[in-house]
C-alpha positions in Angstrom: 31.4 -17.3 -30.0 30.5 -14.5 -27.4 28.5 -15.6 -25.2 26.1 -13.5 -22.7 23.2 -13.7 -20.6 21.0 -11.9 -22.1 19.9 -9.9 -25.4 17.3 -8.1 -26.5 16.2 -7.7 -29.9 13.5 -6.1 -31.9 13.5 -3.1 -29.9 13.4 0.8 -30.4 15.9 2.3 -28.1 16.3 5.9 -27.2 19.7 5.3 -25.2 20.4 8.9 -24.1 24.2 7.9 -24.9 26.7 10.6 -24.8 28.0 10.0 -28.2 24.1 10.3 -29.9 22.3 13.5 -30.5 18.9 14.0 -29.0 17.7 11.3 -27.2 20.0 8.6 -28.9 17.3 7.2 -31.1 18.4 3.6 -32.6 15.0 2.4 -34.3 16.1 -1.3 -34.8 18.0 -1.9 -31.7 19.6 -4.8 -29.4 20.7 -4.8 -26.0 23.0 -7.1 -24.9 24.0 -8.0 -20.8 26.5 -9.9 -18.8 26.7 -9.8 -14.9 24.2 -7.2 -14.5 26.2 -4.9 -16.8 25.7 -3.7 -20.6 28.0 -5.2 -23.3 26.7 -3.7 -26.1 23.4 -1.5 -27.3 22.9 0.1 -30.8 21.4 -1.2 -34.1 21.3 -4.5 -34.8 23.3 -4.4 -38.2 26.5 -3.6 -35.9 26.1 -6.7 -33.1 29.8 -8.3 -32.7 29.9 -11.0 -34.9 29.0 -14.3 -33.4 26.9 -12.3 -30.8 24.9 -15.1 -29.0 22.8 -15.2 -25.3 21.4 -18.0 -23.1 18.3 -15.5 -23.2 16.7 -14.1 -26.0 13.9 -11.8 -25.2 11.7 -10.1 -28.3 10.5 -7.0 -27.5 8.6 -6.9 -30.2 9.3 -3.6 -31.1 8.8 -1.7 -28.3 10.5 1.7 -26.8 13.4 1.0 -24.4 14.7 3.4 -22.2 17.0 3.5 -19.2 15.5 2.8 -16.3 13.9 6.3 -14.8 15.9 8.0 -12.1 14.0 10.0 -8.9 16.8 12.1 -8.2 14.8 13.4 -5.1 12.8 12.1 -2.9 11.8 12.0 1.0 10.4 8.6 0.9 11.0 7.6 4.8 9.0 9.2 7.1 6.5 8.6 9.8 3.1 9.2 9.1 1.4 11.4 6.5 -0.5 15.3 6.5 -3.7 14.7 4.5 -5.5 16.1 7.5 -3.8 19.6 6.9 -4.1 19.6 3.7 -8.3 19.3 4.9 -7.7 21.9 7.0 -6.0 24.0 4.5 -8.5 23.5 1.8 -11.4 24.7 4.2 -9.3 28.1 5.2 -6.6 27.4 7.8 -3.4 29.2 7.0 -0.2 27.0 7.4 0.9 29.6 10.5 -2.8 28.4 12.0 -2.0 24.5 11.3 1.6 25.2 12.7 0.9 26.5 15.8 -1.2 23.4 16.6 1.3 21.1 16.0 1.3 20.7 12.4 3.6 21.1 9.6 7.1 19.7 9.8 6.7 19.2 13.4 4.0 17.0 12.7 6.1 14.6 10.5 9.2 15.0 12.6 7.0 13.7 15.8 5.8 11.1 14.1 9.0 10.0 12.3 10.7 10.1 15.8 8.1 7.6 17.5 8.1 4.9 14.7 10.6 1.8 14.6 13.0 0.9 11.9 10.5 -1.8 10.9 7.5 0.2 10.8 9.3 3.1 8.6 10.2 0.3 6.2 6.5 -1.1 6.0 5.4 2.7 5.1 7.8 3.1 2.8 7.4 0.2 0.8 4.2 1.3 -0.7 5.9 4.5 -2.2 8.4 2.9 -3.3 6.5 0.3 -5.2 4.7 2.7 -6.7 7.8 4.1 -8.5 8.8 1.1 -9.1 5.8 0.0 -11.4 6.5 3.5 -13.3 10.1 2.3 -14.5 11.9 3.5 -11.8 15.6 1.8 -11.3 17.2 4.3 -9.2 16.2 6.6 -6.3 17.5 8.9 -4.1 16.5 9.1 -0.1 16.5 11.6 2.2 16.5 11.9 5.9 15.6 14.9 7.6 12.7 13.7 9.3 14.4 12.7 12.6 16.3 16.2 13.7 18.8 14.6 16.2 21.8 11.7 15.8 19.1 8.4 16.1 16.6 9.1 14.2 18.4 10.3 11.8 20.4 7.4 11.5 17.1 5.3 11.8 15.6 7.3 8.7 18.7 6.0 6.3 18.9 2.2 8.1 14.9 1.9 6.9 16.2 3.6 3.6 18.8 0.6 2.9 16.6 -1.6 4.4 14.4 -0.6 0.9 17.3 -1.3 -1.6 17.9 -5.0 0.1 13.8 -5.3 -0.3 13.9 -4.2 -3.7 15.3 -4.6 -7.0 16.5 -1.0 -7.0 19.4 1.5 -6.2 18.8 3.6 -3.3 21.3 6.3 -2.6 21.1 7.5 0.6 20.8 11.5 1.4 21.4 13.0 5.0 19.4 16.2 5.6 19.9 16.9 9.2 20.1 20.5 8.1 16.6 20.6 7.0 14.6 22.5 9.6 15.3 23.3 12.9 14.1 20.5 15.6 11.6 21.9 18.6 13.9 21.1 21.3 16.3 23.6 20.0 14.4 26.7 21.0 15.2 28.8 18.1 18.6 28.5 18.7 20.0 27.7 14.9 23.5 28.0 15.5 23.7 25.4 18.5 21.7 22.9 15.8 24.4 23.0 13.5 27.2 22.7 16.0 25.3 19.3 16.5 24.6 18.5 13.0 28.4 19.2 12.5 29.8 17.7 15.6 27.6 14.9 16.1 25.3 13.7 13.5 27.7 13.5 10.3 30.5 11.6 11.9 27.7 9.5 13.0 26.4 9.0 9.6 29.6 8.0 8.7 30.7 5.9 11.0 28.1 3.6 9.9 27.9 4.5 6.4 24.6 5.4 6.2 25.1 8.5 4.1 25.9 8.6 0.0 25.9 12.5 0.1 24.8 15.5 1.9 22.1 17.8 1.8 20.6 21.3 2.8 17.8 24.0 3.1 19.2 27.0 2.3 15.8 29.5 3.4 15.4 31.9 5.5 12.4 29.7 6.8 15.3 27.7 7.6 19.3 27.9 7.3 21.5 30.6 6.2 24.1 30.5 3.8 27.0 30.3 6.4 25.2 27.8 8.2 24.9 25.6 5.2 28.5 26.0 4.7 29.5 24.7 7.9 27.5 21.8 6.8 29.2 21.7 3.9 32.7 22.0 5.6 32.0 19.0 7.9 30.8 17.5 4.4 34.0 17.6 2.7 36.4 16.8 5.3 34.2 13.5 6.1 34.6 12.5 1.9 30.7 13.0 1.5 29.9 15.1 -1.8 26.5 17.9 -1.7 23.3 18.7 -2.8 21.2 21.9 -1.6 17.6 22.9 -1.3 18.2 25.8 -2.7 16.4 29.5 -3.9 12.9 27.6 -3.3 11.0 30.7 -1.9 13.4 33.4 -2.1 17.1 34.0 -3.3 20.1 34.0 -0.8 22.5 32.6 -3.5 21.8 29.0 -3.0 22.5 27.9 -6.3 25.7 29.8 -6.0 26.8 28.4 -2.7 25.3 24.5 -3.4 28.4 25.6 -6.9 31.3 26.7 -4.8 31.1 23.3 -3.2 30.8 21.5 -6.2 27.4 20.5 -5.6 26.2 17.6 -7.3 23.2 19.2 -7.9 21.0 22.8 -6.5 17.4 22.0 -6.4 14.0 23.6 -6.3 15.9 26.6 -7.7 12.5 28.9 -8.2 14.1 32.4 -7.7 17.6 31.6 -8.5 19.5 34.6 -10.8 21.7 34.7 -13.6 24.9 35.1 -11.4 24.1 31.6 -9.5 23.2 29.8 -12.7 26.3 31.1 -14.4 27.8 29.6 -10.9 26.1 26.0 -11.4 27.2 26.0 -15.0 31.1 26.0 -14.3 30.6 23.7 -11.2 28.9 21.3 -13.4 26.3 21.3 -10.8 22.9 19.6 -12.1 19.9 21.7 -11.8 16.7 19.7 -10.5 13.9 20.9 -11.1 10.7 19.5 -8.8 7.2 20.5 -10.3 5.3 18.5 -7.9 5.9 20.9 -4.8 5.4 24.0 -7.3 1.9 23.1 -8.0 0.8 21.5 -4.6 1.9 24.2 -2.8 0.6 26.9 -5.5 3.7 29.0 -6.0 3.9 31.5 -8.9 7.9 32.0 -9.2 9.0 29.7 -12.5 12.5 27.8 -11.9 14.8 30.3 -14.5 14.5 27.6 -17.4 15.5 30.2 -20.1 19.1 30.7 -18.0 19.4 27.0 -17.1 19.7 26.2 -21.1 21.3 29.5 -22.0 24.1 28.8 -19.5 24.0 24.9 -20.2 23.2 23.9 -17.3 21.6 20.0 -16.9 18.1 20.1 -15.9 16.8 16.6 -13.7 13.0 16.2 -12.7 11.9 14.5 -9.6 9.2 13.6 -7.9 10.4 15.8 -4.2 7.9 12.8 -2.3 7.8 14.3 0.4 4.2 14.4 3.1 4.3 18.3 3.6 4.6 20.0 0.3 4.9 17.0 -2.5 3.0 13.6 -1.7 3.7 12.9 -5.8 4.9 9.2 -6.3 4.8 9.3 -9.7 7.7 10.2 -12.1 5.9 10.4 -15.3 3.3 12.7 -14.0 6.2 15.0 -12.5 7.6 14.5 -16.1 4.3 15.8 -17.5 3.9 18.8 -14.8 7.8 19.8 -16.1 6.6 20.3 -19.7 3.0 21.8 -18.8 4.3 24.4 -15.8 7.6 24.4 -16.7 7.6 24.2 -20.7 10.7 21.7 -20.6 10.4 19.9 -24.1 10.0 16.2 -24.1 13.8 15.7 -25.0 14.4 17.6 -21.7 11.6 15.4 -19.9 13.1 12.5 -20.5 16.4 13.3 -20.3 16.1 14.9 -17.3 14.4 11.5 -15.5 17.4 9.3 -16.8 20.7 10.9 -17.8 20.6 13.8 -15.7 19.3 12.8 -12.8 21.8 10.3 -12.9 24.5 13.0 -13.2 22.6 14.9 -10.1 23.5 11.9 -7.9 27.0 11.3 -8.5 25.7 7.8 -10.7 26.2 8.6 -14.4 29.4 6.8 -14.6 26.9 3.4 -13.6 23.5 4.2 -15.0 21.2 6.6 -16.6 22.2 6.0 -20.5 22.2 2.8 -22.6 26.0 2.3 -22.9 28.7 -0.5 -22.6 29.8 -0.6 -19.1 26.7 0.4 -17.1 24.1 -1.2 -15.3 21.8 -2.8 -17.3 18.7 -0.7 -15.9 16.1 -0.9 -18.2 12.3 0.6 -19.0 10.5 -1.5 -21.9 7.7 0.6 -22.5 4.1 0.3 -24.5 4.2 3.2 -26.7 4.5 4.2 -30.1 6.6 6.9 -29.7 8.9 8.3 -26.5 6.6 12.0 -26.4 3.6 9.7 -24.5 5.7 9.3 -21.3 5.5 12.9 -21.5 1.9 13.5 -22.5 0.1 11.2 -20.7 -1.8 11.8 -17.4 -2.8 9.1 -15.3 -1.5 6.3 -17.8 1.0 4.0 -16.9 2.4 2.2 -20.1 6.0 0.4 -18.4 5.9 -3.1 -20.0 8.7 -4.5 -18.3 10.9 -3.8 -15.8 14.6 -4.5 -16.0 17.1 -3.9 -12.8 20.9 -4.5 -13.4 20.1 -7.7 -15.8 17.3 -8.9 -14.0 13.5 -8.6 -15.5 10.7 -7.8 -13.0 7.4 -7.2 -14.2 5.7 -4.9 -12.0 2.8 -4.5 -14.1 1.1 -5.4 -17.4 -1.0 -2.3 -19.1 -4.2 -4.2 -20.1 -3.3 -1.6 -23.3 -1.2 -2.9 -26.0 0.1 -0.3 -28.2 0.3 -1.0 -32.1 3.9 -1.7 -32.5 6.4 -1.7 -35.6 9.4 -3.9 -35.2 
């Protein structure tokens, strides 16, 4: 007999597998674990023979999914900007609300006066909140801190999160992400410092999974980035990019001739960078959530992302400036209602793809042999209402390599069919 520590049964599975069209449907399902990892998951007809658990769990014939992935997020920072967003909504322009203070500056002031402890407490709160949506896996950026301790304070807290949690946190550093007020407009001496200092700092302590950009002219050039990315490589650290947000300077083209994990934002990238992200393999993330708080117009190029094949993610960008979204499903919803992704897409793109965006799809992101057991049991009758939902939160159960954690019971009970 076979003998593992926990199974599953009498559950509908949409496994996003790589050998299943679609979404991977198996309607009469079993899941089966040992240390943390999946040992099997497809219909129940084709269990090993003498299959057997010291758990049996009935599902009762509810929807399982990998555990969602935010592929993108800013969830450490110091303080929040809900009194700009007042001022903005009675009139003040963002150069108005900048001058005073505000914006980035804002968040990077008060990132830079809070402790490692008080980061962590802020945090939490965010991070709980994805959590109780499914959530097994996020990404964290810093970018918040502009110089060497900060920054390294940022991605501490952010670790600090993943030994508080039941979750993976891979860590992002984003010292390249605006330039700090002591630097006096003076970009290139910033990335001599970003380049010289802060990435073999990051290192040193291994505080860093990968490493990330803004590629704007609000922000870094092209050959700046590259420098970056230079430093990147040589240190062993793979890239991401913000890249072609609010214009395009070939961001999507550059985040590809590193072999950028993934190119995000992406709103005004051309056919010549997404032919560029298509033979990198780069992963194109899409973020909704700043789109529509920040109003913009521009649509990401979804036509050319599936003509050229390239994979589409969906995150939440939480960030305090432009996206304070802690919720993946509604950022699932705002990609099929602003974007016009299809539900396939949606969910695919918060599990299997966003997975591939970090570097992670070897461990997670599918329902397959081998990976992490990261799991989303979910009260529905059928996978388009993770999509089509607003406000509506129907995770069941919670499952994090192995381990079940109920964040939160819906008071709603769907009708089930085993």
């Amino acid at each position: 007999m076979n003998l593992v520590d926990t199974l599953w049964q009498h559950c509908r599975l949409a496994t996003l597998a790589s050998n299943r069209s679609g979404l991977g449907v198996v309607e009469h399902g079993v899941i089966a674990a040992q240390d943390g990892r999946i040992v099997y998951a497809g219909p129940a007809t084709d269990v090993p023979p003498g299959l057997d658990a010291r758990e049996r769990i009935d599902c009762a014939g509810r929807w399982v999914t990998p555990g969602l992935v935010d592929c993108h997020t800013h969830l450490v920072h110091g303080g929040n900007r809900a009194h700009e967003f007042e001022q903005r909504l009675a009139g003040a322009s963002y150069e108005e609300i900048a001058r005073a203070g505000g914006g980035i500056v804002s968040t990077v002031t008060a990132t830079r006066r809070a402790g490692e402890d008080e980061l962590v407490a802020q945090a939490l709160p965010r991070l709980d909140t994805l959590l109780a949506e499914g959530v097994t896996t996020v990404e964290i950026k810093s970018g918040y801190g502009l110089e060497t301790e900060a920054e390294c304070r940022q991605l501490r807290a952010a670790r600090r999160l993943a030994a508080a949690r039941p979750v993976t946190v891979h860590t992002t550093f984003l010292g390249a992400h605006a330039l700090p007020p002591e630097a006096a407009g003076d970009r290139e001496a910033y990335i001599d410092t970003v380049c010289r200092d802060m990435l073999p700092a990051m290192v040193r302590e291994g505080l860093a999974d990968s490493v990330d950009g803004f590629c704007e002219g609000i922000a870094f050039s092209p050959d700046q980035i590259a420098r970056v990315f230079e430093t990147a490589h040589a240190l062993g650290l793979p890239v991401r990019l913000h890249a072609d947000q609010l214009s395009n300077l070939g961001g999507a083209a550059l985040a590809a001739r590193f072999g950028g994990l993934s190119a995000d934002h992406l709103e005004f990238t051309d056919e010549a960078g997404t032919a560029a992200m298509a033979r990198s393999g780069t992963v194109a993330v899409l973020l909704p959530g700043a789109f529509y708080f920040i109003r913009e117009r521009q649509l990401p190029p979804i036509d050319l992302l599936r003509r050229h094949g390239v994979p589409m993610a969906v995150a939440t960008d939480c960030n305090p400036g432009t996206s304070p979204l802690t919720s993946l499903l509604l950022a699932m919803n705002m990609a099929a209602t602003l974007f016009r992704l299809t539900v396939e897409e949606c969910i695919a793109a918060t599990t299997r793809e966003a997975a591939r965006a970090l570097g992670l799809f070897d461990e997670t992101g599918s329902l397959e042999p081998g990976k992490w057991c990261d799991l989303a049991i979910w009260d529905i009758e059928r996978p388009a209402e993770l999509v089509y939902r607003v406000g509506f939160n129907p995770l069941y159960a919670r499952v994090w390599h192995g381990s079940s954690s109920v964040i939160r019971r819906p008071s709603f009970e769907a009708t089930r069919t085993a």
